[in-house]
C-alpha positions as CSV (number, residue, x, y, z in Angstrom):
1,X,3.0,-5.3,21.8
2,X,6.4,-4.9,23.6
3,X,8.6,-2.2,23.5
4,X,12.4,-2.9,22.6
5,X,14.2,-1.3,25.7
6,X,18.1,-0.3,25.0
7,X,20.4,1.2,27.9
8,X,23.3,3.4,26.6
9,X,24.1,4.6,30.1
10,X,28.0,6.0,30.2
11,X,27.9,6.9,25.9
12,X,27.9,9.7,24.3
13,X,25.8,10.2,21.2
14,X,25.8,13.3,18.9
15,X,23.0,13.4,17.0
16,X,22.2,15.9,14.0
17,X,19.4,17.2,12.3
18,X,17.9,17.4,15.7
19,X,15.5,19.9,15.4
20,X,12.9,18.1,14.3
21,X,11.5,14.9,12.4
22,X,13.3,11.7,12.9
23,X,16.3,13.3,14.2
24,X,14.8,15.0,16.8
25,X,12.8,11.4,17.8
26,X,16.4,9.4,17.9
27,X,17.9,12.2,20.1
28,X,14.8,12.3,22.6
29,X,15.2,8.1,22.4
30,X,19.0,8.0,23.3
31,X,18.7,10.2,25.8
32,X,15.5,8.1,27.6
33,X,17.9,5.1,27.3
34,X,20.8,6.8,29.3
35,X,23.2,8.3,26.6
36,X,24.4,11.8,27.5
37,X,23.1,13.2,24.0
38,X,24.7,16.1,22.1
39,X,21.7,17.5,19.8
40,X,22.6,19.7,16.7
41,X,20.7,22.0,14.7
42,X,19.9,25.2,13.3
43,X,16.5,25.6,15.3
44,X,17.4,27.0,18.9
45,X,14.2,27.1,20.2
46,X,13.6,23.8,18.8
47,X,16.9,22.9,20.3
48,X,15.7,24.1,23.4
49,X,12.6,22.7,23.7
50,X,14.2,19.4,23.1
51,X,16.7,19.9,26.1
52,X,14.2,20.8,28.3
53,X,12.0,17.7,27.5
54,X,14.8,15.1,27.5
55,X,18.4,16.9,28.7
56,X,19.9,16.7,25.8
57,X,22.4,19.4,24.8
58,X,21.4,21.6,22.2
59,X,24.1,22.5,19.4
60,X,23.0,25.2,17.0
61,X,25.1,24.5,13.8
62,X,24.4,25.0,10.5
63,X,25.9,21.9,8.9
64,X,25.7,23.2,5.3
65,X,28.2,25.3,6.1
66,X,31.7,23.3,6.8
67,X,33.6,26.5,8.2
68,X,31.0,26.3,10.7
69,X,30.3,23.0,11.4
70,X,34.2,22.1,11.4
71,X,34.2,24.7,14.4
72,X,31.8,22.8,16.5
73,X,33.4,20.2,15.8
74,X,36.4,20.3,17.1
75,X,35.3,21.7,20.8
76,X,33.6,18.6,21.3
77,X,34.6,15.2,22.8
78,X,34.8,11.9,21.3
79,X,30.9,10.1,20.9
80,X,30.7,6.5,20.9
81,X,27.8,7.1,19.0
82,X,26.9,9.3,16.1
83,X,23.7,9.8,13.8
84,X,23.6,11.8,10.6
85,X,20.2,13.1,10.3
86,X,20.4,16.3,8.9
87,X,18.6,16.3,5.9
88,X,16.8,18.7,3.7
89,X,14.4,18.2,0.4
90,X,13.8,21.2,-2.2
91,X,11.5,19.5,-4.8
92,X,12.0,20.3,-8.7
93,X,11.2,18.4,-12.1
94,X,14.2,16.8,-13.6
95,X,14.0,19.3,-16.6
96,X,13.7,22.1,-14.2
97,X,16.7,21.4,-11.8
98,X,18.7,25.0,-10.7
99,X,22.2,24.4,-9.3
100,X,21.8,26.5,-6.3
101,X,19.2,23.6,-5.6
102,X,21.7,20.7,-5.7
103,X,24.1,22.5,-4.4
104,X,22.0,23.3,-1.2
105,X,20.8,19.5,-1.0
106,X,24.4,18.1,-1.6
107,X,25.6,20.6,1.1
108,X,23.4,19.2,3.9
109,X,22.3,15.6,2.9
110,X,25.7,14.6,2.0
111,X,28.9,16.8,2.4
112,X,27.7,17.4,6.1
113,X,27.6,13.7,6.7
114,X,30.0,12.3,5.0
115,X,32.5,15.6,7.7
116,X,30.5,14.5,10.6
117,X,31.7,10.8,10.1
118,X,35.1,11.6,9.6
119,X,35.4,14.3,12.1
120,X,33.4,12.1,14.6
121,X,35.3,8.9,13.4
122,X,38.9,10.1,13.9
123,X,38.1,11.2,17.3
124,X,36.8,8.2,18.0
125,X,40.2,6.7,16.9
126,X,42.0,9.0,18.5
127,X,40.4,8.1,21.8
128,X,40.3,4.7,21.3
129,X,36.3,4.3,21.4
130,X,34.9,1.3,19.3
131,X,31.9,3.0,18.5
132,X,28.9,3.3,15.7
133,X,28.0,5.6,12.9
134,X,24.4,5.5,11.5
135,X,23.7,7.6,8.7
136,X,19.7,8.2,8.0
137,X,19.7,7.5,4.1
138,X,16.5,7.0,2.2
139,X,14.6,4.5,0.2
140,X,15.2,7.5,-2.5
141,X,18.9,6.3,-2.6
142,X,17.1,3.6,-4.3
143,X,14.4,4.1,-6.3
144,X,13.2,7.3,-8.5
145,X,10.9,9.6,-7.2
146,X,8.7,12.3,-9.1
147,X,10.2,15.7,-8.1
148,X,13.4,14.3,-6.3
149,X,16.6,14.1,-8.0
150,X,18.2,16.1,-5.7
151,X,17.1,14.4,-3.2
152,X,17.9,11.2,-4.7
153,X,21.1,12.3,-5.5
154,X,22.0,13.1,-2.1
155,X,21.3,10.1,-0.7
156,X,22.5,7.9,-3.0
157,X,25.7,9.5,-2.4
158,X,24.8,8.8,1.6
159,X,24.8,5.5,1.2
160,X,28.4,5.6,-1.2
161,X,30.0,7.4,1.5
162,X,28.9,4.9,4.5
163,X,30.4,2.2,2.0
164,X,33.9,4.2,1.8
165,X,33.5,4.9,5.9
166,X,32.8,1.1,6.3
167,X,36.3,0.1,4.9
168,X,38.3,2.6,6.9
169,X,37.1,3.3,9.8
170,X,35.9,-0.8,10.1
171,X,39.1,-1.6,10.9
172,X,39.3,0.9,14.1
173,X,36.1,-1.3,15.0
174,X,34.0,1.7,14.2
175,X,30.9,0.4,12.8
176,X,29.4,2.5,10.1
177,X,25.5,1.9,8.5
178,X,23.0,3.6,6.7
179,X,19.2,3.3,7.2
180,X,16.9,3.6,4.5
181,X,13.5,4.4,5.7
182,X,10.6,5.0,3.2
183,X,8.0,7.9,3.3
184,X,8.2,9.2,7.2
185,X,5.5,11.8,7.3
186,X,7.6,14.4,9.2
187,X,7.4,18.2,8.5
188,X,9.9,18.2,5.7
189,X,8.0,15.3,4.2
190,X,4.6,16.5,4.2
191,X,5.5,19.0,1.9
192,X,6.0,16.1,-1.0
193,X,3.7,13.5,0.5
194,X,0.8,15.4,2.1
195,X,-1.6,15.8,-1.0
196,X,-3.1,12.1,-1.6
197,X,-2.8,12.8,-4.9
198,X,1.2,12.4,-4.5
199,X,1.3,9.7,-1.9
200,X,-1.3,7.1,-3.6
201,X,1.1,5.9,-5.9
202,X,4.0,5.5,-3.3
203,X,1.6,3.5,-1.4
């Protein structure tokens, strides 16, 4: 088996949701492969654990809150790369949804993306980088799962907004994608996919 190598020596990547699960792995990657890595979350030991392991500079933000997150943004330079990873899951039956719930999920899954991007993205304009957006979507932008409308929700709307990004910022020849992974057993995961009871049908 060989391992892809990438070098992104002389970038800088901003990379949220950092903390843990995917985000934290992509952050940890990028900085292996040479990008000087801006890491943000709302975990600080997390945060710092995940400098001190791979040099990457911790951010504490909490990106459901724009006031705050608008903040950080604007102190930092412009990334030629950026990754929208932030995500969070709070699991209720359809027939038992609360706003607060949707709200909450919107907030961080996509709101926060969708400023990142366009914070990121006219920077990146501004500066004159031809860089790359990735937004971390979900095969739940797809397809219904038991417990998830919110969730789904969210990242259907991901996946509308990195459509909208795509046409705009395109022509600054900033790429903008969305990755849809299935069922990643992270720690926010396990708490839908953990029983075997759940995960046998997704299998």
């Amino acid at each position: 088996m060989t391992t892809t190598t990438f070098d992104f020596s002389g970038q800088r990547a901003l990379v949220t949701g950092a903390s843990s699960g995917i985000g934290r792995a992509v952050a940890a990657r990028l900085a292996q492969s040479g990008a000087a890595v801006t890491a943000v979350g709302r975990n600080a030991a997390a945060l710092d654990t995940l400098h001190t392991e791979a040099g990457c500079t911790a951010l504490t933000v909490d990106v459901a809150n724009p006031a705050e997150l608008e903040r950080a943004l604007a102190a930092l330079p412009a990334f030629d790369l950026v990754v929208n990873c932030a995500g969070i899951a709070l699991l209720e039956p359809a027939l038992d949804v609360q706003a607060e719930s949707f709200d909450a999920v919107m907030a961080v899954n996509a709101r926060a993306a969708a400023l990142v991007a366009s914070r990121c993205g006219k920077a990146m304009i501004a500066a004159g980088v031809r860089g790359s957006i990735v937004n971390v979507s979900s095969q739940a932008a797809l397809v219904a799962l038991d417990a998830h409308l919110c969730y789904c929700a969210s990242k259907a709307a991901m996946d509308a907004i990195t459509r909208s990004l795509c046409l705009e910022l395109g022509p600054h020849g900033i790429r903008v994608n969305s990755v849809n992974p299935t069922v990643t057993l992270t720690p926010m995961a396990e708490q839908a996919w953990s029983d075997p009871a759940k995960s046998a049908a997704a299998l």
